[in-house]
N, CA, C and O atoms as a MOPAC input file, in Angstrom:
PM7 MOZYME 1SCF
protein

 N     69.62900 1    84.37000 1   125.61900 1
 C     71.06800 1    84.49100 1   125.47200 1
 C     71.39300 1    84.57500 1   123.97200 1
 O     70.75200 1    84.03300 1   123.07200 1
 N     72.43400 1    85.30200 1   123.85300 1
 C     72.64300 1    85.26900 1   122.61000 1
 C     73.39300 1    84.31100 1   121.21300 1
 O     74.24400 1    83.46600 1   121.49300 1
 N     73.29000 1    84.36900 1   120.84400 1
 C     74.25500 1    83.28300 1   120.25300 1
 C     75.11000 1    83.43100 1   119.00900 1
 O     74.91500 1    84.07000 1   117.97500 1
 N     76.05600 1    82.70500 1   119.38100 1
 C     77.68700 1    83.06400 1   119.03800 1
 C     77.72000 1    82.75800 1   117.40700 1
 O     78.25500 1    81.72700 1   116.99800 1
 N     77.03900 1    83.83400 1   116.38800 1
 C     76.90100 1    83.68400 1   115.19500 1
 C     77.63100 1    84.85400 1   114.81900 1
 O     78.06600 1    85.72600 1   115.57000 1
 N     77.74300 1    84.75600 1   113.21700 1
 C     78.14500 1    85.98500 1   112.59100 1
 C     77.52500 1    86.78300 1   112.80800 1
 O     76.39900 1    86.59000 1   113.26600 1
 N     78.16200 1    88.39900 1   112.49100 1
 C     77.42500 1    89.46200 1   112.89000 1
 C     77.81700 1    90.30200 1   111.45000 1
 O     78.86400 1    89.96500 1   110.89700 1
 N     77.24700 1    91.05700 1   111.02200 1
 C     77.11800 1    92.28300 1   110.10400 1
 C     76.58300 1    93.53400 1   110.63400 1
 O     75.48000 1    93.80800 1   111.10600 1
 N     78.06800 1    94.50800 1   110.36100 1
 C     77.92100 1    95.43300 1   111.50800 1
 C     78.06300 1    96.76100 1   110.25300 1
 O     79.06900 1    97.38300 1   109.91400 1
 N     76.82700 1    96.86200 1   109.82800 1
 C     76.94900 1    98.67200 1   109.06200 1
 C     77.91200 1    99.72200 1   110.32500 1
 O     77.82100 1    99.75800 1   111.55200 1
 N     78.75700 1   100.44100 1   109.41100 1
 C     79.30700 1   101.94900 1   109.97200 1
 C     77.53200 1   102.41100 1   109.83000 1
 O     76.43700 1   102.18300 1   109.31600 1
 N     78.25400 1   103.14100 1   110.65200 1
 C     76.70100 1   104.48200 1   110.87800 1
 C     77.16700 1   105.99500 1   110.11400 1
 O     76.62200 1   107.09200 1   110.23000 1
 N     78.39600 1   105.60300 1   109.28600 1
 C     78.67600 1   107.15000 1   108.13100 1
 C     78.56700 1   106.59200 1   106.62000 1
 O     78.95000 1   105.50400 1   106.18900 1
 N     77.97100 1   107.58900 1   105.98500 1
 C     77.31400 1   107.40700 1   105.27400 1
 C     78.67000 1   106.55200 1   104.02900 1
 O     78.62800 1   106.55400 1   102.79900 1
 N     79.86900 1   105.83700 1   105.05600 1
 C     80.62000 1   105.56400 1   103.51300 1
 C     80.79200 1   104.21900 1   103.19600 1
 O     81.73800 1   103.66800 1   102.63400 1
 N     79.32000 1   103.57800 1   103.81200 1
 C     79.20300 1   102.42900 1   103.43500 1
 C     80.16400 1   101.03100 1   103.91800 1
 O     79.75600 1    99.90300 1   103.64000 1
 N     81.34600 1   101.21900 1   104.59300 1
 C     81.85400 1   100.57000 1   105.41500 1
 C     80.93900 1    99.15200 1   106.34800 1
 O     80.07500 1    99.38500 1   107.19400 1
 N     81.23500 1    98.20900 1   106.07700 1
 C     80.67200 1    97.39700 1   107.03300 1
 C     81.59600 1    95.95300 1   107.02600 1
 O     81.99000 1    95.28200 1   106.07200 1
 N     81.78100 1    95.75400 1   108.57000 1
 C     82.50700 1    94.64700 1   109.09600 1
 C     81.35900 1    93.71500 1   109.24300 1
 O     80.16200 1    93.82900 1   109.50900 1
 N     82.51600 1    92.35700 1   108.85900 1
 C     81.57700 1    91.16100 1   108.67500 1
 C     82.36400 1    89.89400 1   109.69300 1
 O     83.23200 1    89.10400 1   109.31900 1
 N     81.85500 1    89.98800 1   110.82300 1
 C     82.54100 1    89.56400 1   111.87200 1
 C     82.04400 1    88.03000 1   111.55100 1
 O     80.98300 1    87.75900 1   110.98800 1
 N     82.99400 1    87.09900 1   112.00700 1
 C     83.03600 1    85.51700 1   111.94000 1
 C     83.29000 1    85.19900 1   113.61500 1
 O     84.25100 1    85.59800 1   114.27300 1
 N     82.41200 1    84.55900 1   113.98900 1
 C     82.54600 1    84.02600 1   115.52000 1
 C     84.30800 1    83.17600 1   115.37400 1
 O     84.60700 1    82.38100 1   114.48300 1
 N     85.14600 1    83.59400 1   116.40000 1
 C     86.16900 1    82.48800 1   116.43400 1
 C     86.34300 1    81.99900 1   117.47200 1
 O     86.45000 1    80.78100 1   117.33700 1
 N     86.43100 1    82.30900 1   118.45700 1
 C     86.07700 1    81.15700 1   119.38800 1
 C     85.77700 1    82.22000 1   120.88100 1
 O     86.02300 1    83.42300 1   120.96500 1
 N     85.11600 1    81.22400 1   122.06300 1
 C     85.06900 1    82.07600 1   123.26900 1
 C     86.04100 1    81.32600 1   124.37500 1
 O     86.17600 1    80.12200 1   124.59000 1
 N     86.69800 1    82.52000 1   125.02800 1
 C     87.86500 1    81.73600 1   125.91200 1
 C     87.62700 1    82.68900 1   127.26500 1
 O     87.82300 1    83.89800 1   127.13700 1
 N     87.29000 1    82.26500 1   128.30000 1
 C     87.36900 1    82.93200 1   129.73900 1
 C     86.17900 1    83.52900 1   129.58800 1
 O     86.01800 1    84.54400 1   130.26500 1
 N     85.25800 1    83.17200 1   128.86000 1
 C     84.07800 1    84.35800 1   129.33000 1
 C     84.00200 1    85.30200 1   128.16300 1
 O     83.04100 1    86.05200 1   127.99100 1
 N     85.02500 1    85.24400 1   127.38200 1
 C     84.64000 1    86.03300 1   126.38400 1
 C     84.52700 1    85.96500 1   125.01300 1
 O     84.84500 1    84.85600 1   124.58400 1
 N     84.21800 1    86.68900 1   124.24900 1
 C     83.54200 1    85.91800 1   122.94900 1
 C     84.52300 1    86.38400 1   121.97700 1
 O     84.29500 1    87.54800 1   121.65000 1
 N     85.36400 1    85.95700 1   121.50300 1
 C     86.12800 1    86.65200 1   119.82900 1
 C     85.39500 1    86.79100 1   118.62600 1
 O     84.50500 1    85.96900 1   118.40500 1
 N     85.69300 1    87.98800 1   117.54700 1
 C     85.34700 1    88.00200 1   116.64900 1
 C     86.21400 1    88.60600 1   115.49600 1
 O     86.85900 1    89.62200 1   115.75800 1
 N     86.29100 1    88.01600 1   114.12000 1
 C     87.24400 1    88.54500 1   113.45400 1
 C     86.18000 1    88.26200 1   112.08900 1
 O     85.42100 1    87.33900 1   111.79400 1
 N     86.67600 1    89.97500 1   111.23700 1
 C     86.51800 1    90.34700 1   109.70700 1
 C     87.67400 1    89.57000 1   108.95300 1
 O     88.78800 1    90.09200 1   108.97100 1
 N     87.53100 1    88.55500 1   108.39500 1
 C     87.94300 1    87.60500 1   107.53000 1
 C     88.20800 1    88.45200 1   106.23900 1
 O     89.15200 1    87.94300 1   105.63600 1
 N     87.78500 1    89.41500 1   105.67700 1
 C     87.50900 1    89.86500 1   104.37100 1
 C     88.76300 1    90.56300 1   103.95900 1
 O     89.18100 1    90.77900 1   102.82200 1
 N     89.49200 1    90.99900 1   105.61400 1
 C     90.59200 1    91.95800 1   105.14100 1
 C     91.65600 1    91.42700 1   104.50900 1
 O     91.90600 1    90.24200 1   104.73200 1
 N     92.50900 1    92.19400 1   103.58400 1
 C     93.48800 1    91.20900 1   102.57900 1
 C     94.66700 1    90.68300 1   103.02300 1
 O     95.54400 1    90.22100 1   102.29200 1
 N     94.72200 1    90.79900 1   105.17100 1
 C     95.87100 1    89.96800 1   105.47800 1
 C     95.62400 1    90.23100 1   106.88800 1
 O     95.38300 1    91.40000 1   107.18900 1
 N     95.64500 1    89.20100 1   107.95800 1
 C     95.33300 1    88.62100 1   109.12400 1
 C     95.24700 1    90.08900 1   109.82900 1
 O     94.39200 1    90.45300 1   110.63600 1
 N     96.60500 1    91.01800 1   109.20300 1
 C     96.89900 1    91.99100 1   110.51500 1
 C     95.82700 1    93.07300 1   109.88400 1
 O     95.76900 1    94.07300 1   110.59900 1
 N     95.34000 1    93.10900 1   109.23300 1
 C     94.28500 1    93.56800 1   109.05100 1
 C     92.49200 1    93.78000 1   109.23600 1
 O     91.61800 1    94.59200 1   108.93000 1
 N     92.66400 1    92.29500 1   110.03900 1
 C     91.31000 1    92.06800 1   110.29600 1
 C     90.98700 1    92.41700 1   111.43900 1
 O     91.57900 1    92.05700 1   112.45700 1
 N     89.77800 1    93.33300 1   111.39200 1
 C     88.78700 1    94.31900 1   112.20200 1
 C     88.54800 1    92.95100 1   113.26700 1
 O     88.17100 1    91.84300 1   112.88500 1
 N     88.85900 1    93.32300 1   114.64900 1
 C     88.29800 1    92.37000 1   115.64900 1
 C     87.08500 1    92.60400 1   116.47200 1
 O     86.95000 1    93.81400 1   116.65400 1
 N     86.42400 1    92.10700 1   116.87400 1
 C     85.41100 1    92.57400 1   118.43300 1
 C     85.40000 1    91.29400 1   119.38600 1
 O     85.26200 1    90.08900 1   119.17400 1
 N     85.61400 1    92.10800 1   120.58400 1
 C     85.19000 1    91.13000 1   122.35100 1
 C     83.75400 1    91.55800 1   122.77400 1
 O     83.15200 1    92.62900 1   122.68400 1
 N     83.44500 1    90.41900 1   123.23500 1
 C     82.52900 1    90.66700 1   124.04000 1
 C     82.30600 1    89.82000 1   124.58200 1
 O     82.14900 1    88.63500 1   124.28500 1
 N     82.24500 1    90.76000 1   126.08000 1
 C     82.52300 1    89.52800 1   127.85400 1
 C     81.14200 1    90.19200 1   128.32800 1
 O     80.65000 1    91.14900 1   127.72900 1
 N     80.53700 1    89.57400 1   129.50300 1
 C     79.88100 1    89.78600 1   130.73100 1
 C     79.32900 1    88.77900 1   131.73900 1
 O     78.56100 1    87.81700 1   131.75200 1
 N     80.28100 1    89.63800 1   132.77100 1
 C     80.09500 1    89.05100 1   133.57300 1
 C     78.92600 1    89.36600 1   135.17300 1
 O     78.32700 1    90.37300 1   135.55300 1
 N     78.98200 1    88.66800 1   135.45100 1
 C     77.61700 1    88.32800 1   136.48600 1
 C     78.21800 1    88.65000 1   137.73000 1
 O     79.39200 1    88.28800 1   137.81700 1
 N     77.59900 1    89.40600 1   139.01800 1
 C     77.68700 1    89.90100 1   140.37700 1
 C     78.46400 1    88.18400 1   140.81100 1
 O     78.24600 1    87.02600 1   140.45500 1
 N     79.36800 1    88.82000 1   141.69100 1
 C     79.91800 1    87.90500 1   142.75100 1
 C     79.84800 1    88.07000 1   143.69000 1
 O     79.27500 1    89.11300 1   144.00800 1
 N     80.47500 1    86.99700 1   144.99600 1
 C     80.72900 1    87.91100 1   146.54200 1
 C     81.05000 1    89.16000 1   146.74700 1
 O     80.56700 1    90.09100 1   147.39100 1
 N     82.09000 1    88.97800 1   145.97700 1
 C     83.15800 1    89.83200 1   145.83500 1
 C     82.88700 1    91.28300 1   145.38200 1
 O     83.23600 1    92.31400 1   145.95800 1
 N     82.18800 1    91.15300 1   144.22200 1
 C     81.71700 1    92.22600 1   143.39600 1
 C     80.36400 1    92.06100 1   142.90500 1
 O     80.02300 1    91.28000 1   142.01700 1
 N     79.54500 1    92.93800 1   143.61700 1
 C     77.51700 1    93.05700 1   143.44300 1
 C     77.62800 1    93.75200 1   141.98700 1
 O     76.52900 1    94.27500 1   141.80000 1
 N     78.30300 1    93.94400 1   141.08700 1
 C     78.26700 1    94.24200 1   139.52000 1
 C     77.78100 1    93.21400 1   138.00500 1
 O     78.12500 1    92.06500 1   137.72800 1
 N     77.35300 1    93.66600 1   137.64500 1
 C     77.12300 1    93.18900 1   136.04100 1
 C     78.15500 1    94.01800 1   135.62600 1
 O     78.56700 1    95.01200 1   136.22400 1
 N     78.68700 1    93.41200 1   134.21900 1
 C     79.41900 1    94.36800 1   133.58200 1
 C     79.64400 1    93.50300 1   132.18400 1
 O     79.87300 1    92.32300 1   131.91600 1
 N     79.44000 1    94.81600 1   131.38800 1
 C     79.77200 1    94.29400 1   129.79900 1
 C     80.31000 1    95.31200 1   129.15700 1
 O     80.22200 1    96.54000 1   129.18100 1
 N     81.16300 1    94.12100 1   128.30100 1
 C     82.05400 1    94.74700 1   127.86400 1
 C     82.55500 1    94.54300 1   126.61800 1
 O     83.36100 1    93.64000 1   126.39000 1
 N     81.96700 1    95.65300 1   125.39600 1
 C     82.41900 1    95.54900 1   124.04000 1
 C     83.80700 1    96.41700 1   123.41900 1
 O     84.12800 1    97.56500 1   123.72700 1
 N     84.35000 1    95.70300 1   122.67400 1
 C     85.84300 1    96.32400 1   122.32000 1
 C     85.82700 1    95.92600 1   121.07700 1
 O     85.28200 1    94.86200 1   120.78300 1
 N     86.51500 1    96.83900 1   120.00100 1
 C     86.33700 1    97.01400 1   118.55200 1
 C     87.58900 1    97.43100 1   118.46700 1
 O     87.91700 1    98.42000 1   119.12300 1
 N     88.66500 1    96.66700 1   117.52500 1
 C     89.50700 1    97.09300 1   116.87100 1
 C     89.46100 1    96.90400 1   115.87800 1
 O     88.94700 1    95.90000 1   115.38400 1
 N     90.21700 1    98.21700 1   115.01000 1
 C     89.91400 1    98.47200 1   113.44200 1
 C     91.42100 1    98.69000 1   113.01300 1
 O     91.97200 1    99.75500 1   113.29200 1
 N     92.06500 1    97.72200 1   112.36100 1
 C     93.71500 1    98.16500 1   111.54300 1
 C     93.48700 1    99.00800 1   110.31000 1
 O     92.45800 1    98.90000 1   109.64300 1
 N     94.24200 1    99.65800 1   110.08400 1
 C     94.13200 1   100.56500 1   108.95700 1
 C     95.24600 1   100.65200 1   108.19300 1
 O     96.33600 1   101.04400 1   108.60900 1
 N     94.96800 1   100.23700 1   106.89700 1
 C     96.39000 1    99.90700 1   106.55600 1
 C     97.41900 1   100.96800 1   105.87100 1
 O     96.61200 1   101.83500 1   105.53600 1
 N     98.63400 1   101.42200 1   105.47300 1
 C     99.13300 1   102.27400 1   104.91600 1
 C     98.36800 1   102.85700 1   103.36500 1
 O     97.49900 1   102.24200 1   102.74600 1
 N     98.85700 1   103.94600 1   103.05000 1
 C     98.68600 1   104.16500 1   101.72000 1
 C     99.48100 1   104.24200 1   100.81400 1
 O    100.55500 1   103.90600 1   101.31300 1
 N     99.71600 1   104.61900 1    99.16500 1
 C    100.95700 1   104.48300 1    98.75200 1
 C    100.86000 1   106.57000 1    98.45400 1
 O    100.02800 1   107.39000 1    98.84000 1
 N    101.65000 1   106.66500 1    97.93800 1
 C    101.53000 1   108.19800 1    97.51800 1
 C    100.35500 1   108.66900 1    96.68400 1
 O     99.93000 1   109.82200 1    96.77000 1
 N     99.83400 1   107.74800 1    95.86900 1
 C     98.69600 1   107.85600 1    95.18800 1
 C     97.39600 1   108.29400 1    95.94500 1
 O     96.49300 1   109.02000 1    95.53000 1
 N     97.57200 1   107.46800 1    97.55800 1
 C     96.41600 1   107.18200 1    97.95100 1
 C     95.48000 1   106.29000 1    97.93200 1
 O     94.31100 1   106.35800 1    98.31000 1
 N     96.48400 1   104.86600 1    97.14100 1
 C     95.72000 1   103.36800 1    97.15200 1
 C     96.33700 1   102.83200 1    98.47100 1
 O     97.37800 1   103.02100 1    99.10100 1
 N     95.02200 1   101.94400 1    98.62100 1
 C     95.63800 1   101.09500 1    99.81300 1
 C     96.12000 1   100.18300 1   100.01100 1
 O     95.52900 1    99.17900 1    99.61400 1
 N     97.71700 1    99.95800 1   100.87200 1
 C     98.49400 1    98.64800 1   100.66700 1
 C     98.23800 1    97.48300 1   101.94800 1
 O     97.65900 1    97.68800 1   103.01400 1
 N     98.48600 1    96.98300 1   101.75800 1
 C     97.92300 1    95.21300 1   102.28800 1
 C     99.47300 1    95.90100 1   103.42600 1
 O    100.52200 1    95.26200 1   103.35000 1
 N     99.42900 1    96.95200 1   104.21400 1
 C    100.43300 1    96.89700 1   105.24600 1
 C    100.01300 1    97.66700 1   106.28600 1
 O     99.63800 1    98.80500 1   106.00300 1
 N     99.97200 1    97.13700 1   107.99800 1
 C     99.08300 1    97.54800 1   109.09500 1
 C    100.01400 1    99.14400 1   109.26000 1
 O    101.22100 1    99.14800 1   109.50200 1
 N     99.21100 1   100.39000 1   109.08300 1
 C     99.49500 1   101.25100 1   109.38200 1
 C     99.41400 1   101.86000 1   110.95800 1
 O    100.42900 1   102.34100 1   111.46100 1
 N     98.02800 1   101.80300 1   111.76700 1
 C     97.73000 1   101.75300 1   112.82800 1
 C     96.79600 1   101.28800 1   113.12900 1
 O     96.10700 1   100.92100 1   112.17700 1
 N     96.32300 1   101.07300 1   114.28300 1
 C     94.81400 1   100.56600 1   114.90100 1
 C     93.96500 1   101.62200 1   115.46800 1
 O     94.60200 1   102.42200 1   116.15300 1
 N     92.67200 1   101.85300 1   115.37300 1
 C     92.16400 1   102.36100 1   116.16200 1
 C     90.90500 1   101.61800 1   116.83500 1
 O     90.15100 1   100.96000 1   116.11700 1
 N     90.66200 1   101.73900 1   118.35200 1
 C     89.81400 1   100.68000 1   119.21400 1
 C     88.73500 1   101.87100 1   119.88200 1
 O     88.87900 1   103.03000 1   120.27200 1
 N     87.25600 1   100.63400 1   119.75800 1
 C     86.56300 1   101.83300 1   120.88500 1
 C     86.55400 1   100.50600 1   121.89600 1
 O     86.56200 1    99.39400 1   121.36700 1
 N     86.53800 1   100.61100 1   123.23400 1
 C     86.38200 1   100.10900 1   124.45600 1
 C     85.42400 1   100.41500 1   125.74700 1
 O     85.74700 1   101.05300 1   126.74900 1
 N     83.82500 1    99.63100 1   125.39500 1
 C     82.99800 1   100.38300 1   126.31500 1
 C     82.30800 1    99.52300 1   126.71300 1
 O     81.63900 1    98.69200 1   126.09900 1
 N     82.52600 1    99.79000 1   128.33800 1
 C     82.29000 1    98.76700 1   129.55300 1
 C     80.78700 1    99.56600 1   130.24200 1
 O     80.57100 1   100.71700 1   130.62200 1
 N     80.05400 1    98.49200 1   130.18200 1
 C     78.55100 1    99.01700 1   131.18900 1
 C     79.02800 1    98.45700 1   132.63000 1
 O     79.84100 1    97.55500 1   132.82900 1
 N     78.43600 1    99.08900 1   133.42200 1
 C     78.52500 1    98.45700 1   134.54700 1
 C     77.50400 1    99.06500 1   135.46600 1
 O     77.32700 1   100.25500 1   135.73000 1
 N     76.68100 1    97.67900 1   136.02800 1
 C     75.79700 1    97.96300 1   137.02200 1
 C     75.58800 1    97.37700 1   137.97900 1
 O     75.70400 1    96.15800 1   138.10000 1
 N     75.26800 1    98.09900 1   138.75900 1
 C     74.56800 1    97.30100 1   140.35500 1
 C     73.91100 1    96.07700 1   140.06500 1
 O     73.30900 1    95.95400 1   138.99800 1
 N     73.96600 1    95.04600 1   140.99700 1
 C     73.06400 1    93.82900 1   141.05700 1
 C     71.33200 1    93.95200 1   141.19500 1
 O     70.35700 1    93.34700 1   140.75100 1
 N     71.59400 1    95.10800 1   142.08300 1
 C     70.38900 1    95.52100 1   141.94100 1
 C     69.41700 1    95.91300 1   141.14300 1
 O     68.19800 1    95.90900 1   141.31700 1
 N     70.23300 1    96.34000 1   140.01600 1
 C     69.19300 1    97.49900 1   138.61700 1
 C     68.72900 1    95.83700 1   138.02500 1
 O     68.88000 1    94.61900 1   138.12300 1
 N     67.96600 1    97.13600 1   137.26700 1
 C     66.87900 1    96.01700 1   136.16200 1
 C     67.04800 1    96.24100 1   135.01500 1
 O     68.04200 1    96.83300 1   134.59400 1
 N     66.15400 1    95.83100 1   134.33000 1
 C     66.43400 1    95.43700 1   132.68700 1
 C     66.45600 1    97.44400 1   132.04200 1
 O     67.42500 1    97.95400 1   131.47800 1
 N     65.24800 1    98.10800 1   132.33100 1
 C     64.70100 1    99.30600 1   132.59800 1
 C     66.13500 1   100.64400 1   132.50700 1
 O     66.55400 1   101.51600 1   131.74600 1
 N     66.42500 1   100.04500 1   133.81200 1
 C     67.86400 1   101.09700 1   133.92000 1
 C     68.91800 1   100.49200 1   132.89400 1
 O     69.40100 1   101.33900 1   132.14300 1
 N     69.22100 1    99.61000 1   132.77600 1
 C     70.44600 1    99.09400 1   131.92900 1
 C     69.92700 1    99.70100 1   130.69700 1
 O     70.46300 1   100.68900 1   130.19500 1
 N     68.45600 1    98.88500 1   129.99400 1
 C     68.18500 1    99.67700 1   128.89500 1
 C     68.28700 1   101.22200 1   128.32200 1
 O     68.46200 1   101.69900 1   127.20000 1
 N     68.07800 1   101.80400 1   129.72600 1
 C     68.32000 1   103.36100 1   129.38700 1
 C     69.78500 1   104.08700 1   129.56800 1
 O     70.30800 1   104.96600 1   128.88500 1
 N     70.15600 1   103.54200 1   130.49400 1
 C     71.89200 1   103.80400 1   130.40000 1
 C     72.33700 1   104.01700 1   128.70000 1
 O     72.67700 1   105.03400 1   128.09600 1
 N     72.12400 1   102.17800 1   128.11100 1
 C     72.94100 1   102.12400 1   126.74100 1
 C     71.94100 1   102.98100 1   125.61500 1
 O     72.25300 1   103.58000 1   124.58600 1
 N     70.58000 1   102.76600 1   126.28700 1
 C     70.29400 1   104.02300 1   125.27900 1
 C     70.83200 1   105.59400 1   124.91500 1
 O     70.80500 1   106.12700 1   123.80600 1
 N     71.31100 1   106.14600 1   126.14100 1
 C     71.52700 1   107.36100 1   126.53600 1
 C     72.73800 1   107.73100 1   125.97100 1
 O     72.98800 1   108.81700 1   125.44800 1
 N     73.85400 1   106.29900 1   126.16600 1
 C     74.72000 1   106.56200 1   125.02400 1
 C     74.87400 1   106.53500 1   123.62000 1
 O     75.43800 1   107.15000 1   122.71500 1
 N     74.18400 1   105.62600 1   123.80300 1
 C     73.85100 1   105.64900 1   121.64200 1
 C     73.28400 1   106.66500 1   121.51600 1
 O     73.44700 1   106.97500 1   120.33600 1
 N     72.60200 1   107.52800 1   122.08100 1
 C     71.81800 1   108.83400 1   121.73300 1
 C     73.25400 1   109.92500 1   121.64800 1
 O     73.53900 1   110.82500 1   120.85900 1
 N     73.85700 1   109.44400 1   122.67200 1
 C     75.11500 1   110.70400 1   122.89800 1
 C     76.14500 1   110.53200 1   121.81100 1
 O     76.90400 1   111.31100 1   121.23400 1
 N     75.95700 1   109.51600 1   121.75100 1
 C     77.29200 1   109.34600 1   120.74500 1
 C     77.00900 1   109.75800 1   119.20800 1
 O     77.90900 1   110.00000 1   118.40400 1
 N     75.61800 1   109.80200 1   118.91400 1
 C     74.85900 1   110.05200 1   117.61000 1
 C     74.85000 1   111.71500 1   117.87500 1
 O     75.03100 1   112.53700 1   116.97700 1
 N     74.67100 1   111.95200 1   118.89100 1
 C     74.62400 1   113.63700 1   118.77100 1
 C     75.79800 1   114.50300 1   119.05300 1
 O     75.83600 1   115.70800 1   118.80500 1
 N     76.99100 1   113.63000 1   119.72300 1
 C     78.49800 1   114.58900 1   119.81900 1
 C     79.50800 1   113.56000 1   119.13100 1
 O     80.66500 1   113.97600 1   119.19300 1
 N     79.37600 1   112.34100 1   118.49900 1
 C     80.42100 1   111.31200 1   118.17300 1
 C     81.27500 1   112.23100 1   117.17300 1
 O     82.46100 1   112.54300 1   117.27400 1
 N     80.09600 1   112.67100 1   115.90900 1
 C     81.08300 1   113.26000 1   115.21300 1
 C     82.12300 1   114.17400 1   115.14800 1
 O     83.11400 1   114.17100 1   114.41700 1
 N     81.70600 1   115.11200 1   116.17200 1
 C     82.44200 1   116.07400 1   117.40500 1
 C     83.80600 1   115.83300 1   117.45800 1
 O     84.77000 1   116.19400 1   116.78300 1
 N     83.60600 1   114.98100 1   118.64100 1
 C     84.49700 1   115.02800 1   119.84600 1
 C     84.93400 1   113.21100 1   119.48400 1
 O     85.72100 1   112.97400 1   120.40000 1
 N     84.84600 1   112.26500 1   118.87900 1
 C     85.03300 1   111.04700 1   117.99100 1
 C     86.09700 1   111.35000 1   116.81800 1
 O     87.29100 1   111.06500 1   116.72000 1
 N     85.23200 1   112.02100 1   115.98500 1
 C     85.70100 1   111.60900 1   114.26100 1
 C     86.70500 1   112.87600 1   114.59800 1
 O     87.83800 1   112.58900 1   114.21300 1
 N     86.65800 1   113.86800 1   115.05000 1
 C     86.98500 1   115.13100 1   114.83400 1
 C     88.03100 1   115.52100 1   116.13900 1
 O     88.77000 1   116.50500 1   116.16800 1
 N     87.94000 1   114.84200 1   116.83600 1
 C     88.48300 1   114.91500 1   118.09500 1
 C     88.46800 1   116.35100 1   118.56400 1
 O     89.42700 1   117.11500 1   118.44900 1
 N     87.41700 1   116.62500 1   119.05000 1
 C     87.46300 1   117.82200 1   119.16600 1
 C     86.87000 1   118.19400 1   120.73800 1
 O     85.70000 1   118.00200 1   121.07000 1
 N     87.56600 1   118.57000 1   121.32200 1
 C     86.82800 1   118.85800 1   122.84700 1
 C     85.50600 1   119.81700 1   122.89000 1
 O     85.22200 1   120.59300 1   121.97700 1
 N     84.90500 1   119.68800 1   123.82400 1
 C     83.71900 1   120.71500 1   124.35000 1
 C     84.06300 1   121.75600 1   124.78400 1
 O     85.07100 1   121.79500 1   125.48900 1
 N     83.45000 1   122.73500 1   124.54500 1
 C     84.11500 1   124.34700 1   125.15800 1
 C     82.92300 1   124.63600 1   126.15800 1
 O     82.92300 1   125.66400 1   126.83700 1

């Protein structure tokens, strides 16, 4: 199991960006995390992360990581002001049968980190659909 420590999370573009997540607390199952570094609360980069275990109810695993990033205004110059301009979040839920194994789960999230490394910049950074 993992445990509820800081995390240091490199961007994967080359602009050197990296969130420095501080465990803050876990409530219902799920774990909070907040970038302390930013120069005002509404600024700080968050991440969740829940999973939960098959029930009666529901034969599923499911996990679930969520990343929000505030971005703050600029001035006309193009410096940046200590004021929340917008957010942008990625939100991505695995979900599997009770049945699968370590094997399939592993290759699922592999398959996306592969996908996302080969169309993110695409259809991500660029928003750009598939033709």
């Amino acid at each position: 199991m993992p445990q509820f420590q800081p995390l240091v999370v490199p961007a994967t573009t080359s602009n050197g960006n990296i969130l420095h997540l501080t465990p803050v607390k876990i409530a219902g199952g799920v774990a909070f995390y907040s970038d302390f570094t930013a120069p005002t609360p509404a600024l700080q980069a968050q991440m969740s992360v829940s999973v939960s275990q098959p029930t009666k109810t529901s034969q599923l695993y499911k996990t679930r990581i969520k990343i929000s990033l505030p971005m703050c205004k600029s001035d006309a110059s193009g410096n940046d002001l200590p004021v929340l301009d917008y957010i942008t979040t990625a939100d991505v839920t695995f979900i599997a049968p009770a049945q699968s194994n370590f094997a399939s789960r592993s290759l699922v999230r592999g398959f996306l980190q592969k996908a996302l490394e080969l169309l993110g910049e695409d259809v991500v950074d660029n928003v750009m659909p598939i033709y």
